[in-house]
N, C-alpha and C positions, 0 to 999 in steps of 0.2 A: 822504742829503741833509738829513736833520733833524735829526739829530746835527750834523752840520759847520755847521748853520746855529743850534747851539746850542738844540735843544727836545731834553729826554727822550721815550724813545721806551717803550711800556710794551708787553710781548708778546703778550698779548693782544686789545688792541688790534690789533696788525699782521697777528696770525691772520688777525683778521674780515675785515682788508681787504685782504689778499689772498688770501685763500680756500687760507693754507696752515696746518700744524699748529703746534700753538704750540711742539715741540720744534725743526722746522725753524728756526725765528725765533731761540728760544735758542741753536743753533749756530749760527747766522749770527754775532749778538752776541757770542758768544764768540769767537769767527775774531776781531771785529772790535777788541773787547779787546786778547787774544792780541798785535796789531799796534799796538796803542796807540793806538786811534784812537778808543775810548771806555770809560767807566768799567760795567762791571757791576754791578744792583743788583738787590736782589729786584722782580722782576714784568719786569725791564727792563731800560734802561741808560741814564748822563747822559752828556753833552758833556762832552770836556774841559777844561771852564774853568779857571778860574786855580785855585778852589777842590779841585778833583779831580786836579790833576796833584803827582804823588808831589812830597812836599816836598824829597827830595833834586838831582830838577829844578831847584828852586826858589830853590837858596841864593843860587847865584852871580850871581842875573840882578838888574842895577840896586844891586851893595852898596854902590856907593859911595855912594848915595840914601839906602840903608837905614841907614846909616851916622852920616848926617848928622841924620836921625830919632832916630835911637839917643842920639845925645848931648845932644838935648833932653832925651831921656825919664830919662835916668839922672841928671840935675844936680835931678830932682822924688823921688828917694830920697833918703831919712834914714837916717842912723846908726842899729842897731840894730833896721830895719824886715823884717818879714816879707813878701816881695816874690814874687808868684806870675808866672811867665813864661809864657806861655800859647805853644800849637804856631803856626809860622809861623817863616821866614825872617828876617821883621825882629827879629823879638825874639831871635832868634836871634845879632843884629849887637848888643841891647842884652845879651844876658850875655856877649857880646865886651869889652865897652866897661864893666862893674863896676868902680864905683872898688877897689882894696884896702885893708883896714884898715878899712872900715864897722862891722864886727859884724852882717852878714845874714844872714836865712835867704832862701837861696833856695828854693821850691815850684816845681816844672815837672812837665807829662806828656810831655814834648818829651824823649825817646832823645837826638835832637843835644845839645841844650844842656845836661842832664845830664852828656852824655860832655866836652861842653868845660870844666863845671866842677868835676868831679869830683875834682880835683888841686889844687884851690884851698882850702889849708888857714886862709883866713880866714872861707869862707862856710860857714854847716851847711846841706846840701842834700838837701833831702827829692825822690825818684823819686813821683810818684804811678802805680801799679801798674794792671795790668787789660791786658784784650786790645788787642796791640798793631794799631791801625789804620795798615797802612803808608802810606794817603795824608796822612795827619795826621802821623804821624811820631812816634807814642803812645798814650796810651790815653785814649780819650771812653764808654769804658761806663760800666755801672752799678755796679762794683767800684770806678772814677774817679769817678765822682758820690758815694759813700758816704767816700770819702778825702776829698773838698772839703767834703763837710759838717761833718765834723773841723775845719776850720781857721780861723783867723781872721786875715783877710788886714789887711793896711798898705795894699799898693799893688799893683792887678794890672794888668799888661800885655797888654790884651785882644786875640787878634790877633780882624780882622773879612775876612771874604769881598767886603764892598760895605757900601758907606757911603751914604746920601742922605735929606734930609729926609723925606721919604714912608716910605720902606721902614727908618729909621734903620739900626741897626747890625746888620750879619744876614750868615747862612753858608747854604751850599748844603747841609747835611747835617743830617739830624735829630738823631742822637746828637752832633755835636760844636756844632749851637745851643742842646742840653738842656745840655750842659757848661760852655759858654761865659755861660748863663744864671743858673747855679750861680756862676760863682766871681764872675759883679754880684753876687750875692746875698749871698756870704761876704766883700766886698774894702768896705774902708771909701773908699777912694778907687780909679779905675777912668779907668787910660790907653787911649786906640788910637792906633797910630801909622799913618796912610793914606797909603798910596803912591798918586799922581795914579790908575794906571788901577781903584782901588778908588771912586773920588768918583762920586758922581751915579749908581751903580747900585745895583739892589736885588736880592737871591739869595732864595729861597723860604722861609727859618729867620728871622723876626725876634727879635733878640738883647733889645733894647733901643734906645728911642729914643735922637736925640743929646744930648736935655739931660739925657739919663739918666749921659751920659760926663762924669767931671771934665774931663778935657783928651781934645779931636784935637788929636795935631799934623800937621801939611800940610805936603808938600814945599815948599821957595821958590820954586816955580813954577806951585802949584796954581790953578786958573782960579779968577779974581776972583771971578765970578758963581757958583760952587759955595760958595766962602767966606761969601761974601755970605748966602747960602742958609740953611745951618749956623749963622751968629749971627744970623738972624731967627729960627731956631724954637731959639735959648737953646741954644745950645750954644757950650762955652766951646776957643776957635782960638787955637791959637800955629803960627808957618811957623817951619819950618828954618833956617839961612842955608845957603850954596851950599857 
């Protein structure tokens, strides 16, 4: 019931309150896994939010959306720019959508997106290496974090788990908000592209506030009042068109 009502459940905790052993608890959670009906983690387990479901789930839902995101975000790359595509589905729609002929380097820990451009003899495209996390769809360790220190980004394509003035920009996972913290830190300029059910929520990783973002861009449909929100605490909005 607290998983599907979306709270982490920690094992220990469940021992004490139902006066059973904490291996009992672990099998359970594992059954419950196993079915995909939540995520395993040390001491316990999460819900499966948007952020913990395998990204491969993830590509096909809403691309036409992501799509129309994408083509904002790509027309804000230059020629000759070092451009890092960060793990996620939309960005995923933005190295769909690379003009040719720029002169880029593309940087990804994204498996997909490397594999989509890996044939594309106008981009030089740097893998960033490490254990591969298959809900992320790459690697967010610490062999990934010692690769991003290396680099000096143009323009990165931040993806985000939730977006909201309170909570600004932030992920449900430790190692991929310490990742995601890293390439603010290395990228001279710093996009996120929010898909509607991203706005107004806040996941337990803060990444960076929003006026810490050069550009959100917002679907053409995204609530006014969210909008509204986001350029009162200085943070810079462009919407989609349809």
């Amino acid at each position: 019931m607290r998983l599907s009502a979306g709270q982490p459940v920690r094992s220990g905790a469940l021992a004490e309150e139902f006066g059973v052993s904490e291996d009992a608890i672990r099998r359970d959670l594992r059954s419950l896994a196993a079915e995909g009906l939540c995520r395993r983690v040390y001491g316990g387990a999460l819900p499966l939010t948007q952020g913990s479901v395998p990204i491969a789930q993830r590509f096909e839902e809403g691309m036409s959306r992501k799509r129309a995101l994408a083509g904002i975000a790509v027309a804000s790359i230059e020629p000759g720019s070092i451009v890092f595509l960060d793990h996620g589905s939309t960005n995923l729609a933005v190295a769909a959508m690379l003009p040719h002929g720029r002169d880029l380097s593309i940087a990804t820990g994204s498996i997909a997106i490397a594999a989509l451009l890996v044939d594309r003899d106008d981009i030089d495209l740097v893998l960033i290496g490490g254990a591969v996390d298959r809900v992320m769809g790459g690697a967010v360790d610490g062999t990934a974090l010692e690769a991003i220190a290396r680099l000096n980004i143009d323009l990165c394509m931040l993806g985000a788990c939730a977006i909201s003035t309170k909570g600004g920009v932030s992920a449900f996972e430790t190692a991929d908000a310490a990742f995601k913290r890293a390439l603010v830190a290395r990228s001279s300029r710093v996009i996120v592209l929010a898909t509607n059910d991203k706005l107004g929520q806040q996941a337990p990783q803060r990444i960076a506030g929003v006026d810490a973002i050069d550009r959100i861009i917002l679907e053409h449909d995204a609530p006014v009042d969210v909008e509204r929100d986001l350029v009162s605490a200085r943070a810079t909005v462009v919407r989609a068109t349809t």
